[in-house]
Every structure is written in C-alpha cells, then in structure tokens.
C-alpha atoms as a printed R data frame, in Angstrom:
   type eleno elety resid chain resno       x       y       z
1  ATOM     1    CA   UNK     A     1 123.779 105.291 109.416
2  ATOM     2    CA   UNK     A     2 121.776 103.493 112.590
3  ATOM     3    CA   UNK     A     3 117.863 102.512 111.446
4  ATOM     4    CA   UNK     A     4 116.297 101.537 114.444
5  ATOM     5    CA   UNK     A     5 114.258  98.235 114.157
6  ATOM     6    CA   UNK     A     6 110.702  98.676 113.671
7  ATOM     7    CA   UNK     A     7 108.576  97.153 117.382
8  ATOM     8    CA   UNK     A     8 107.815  93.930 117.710
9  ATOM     9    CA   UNK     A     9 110.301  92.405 114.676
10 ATOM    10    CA   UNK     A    10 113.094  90.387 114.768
11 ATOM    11    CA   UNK     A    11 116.284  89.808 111.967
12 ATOM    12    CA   UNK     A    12 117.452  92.644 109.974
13 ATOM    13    CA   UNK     A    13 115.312  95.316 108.601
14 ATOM    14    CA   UNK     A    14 115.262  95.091 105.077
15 ATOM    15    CA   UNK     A    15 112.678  94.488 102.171
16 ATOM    16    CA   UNK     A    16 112.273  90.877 102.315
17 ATOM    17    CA   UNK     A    17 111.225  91.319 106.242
18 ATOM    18    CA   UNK     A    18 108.218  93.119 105.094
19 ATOM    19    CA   UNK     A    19 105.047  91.659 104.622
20 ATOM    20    CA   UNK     A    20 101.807  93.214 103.932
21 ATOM    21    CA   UNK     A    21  98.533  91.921 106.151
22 ATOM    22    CA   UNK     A    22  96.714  89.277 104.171
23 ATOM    23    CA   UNK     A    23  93.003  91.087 104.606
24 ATOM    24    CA   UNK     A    24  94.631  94.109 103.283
25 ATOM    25    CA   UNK     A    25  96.042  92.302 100.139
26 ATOM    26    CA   UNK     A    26  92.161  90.822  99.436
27 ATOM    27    CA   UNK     A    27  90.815  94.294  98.624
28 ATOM    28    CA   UNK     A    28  93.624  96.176  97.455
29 ATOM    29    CA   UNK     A    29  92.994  96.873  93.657
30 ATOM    30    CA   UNK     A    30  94.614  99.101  90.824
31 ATOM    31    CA   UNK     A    31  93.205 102.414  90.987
32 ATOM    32    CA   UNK     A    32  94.000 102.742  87.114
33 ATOM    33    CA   UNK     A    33  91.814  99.354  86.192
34 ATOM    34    CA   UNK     A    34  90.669  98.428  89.463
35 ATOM    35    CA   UNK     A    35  91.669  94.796  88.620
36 ATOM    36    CA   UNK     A    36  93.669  92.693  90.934
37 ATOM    37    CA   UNK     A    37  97.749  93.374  91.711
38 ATOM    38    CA   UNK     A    38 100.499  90.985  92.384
39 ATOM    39    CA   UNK     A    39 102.284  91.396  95.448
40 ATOM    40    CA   UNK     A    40 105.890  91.058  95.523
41 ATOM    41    CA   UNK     A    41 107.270  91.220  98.900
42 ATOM    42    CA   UNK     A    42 111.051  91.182  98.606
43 ATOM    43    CA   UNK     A    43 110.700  93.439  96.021
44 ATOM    44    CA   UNK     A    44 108.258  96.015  98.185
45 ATOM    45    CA   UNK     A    45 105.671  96.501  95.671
46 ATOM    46    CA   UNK     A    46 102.446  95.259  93.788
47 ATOM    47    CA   UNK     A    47 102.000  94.945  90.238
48 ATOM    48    CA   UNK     A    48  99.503  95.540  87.712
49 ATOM    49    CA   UNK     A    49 100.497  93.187  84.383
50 ATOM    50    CA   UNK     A    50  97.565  94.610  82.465
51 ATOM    51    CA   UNK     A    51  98.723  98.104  82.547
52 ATOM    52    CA   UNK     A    52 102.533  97.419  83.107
53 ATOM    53    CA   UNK     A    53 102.068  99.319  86.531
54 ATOM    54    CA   UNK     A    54 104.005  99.169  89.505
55 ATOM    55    CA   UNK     A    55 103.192 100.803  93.090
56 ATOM    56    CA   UNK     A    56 105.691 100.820  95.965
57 ATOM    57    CA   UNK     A    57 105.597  99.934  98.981
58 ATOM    58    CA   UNK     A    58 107.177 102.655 101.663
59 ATOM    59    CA   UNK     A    59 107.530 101.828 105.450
60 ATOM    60    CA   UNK     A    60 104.307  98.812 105.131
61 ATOM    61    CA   UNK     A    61 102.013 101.267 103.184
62 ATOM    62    CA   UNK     A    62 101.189 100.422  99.486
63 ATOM    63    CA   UNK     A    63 101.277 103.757  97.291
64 ATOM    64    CA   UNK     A    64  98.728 103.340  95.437
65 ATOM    65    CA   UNK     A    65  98.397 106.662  93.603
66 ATOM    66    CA   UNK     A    66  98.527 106.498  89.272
67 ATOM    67    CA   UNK     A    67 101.137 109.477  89.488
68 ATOM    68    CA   UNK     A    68 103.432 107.929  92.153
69 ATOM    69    CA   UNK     A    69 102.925 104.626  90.405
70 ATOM    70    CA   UNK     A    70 106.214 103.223  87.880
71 ATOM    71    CA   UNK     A    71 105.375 101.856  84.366
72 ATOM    72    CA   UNK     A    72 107.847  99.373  83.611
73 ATOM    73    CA   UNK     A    73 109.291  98.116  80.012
74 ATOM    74    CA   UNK     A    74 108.715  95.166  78.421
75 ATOM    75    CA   UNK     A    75 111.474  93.714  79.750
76 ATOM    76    CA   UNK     A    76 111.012  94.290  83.331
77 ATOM    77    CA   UNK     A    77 107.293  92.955  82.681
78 ATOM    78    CA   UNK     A    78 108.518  89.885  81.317
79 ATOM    79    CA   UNK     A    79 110.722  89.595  84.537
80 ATOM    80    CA   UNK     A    80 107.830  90.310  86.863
81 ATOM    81    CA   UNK     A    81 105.729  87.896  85.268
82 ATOM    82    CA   UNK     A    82 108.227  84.867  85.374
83 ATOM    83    CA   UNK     A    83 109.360  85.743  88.802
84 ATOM    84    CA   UNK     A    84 105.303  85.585  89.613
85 ATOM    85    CA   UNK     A    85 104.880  82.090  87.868
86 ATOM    86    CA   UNK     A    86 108.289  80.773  89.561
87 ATOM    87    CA   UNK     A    87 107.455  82.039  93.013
88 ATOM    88    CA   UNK     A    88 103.514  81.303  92.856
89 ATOM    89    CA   UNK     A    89 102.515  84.442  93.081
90 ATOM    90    CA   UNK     A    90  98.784  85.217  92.785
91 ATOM    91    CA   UNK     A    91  96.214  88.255  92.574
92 ATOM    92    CA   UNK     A    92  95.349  89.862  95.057
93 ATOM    93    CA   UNK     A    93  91.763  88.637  94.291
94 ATOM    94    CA   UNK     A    94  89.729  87.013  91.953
95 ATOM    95    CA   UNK     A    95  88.483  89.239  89.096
C-alpha cells in the first residue's frame, strides 16, 4: 500500500517523524484533570500519569476526548514513566 508523504516533509512517514507544534503542547491539558500531559512523540500520544490516561495522536491532531482516551495498566505506566525520566520528558506545563 502507497501513503503519499505529507507536504513539505522529508524521510519516511512514520511516528517518530511527527512532532506536535511547541505553542500547542503549552496549553494542551487533560480534559479528565485538566493537569499537564507528557508528550511522547515516537510513540504518537500524550500521557496523563495521574489518571493512567493516554490520548492518541492521529494524522498531527491530539485526541483529546475521555472516551477515545486508553487507560493503561500498571505496567505500561511504569514503562511510560521511566521512558519519560530516561528521555527527559516534561509536562506540557507547569501546574
């Protein structure tokens, strides 16, 4: 199957080509808590560790509906959490 690049990229079009725009990523808050998210960008989502939340990220557009949103085991929290602290990953903003 033939996905045509998106305008104005270069490489392959995958997940870790995607990046969200940094003025977007200040405001953008948890509808559930309204707190701050992580964003992971090779992963295509932002994550809530306080309510074990995660919202996808489809075509550069963050999800962010509670029903469309995944809640994720302890296990995959722990996994976000060190991949966060090993990659230096911070909020979205400062609660």
């Amino acid at each position: 199957m033939f996905l045509p690049r998106r305008p104005g990229r270069s490489g392959p079009d995958n997940l870790s080509d995607m990046t969200l725009d940094s003025q977007l990523l200040a405001i953008l808050a948890c509808p559930d808590d309204k707190g701050p998210l992580l964003y992971f960008a090779d992963e295509a989502s932002l994550y809530n560790p306080r309510t074990q939340r995660r919202y996808r990220i489809d075509d550069d557009i963050p999800v962010m509906l509670i029903d469309e949103s995944e809640v994720v085991d302890d296990a995959e929290h722990a996994r976000l959490g060190a991949k966060a602290e090993a990659d230096n990953i911070s909020p979205t903003f400062e609660s």
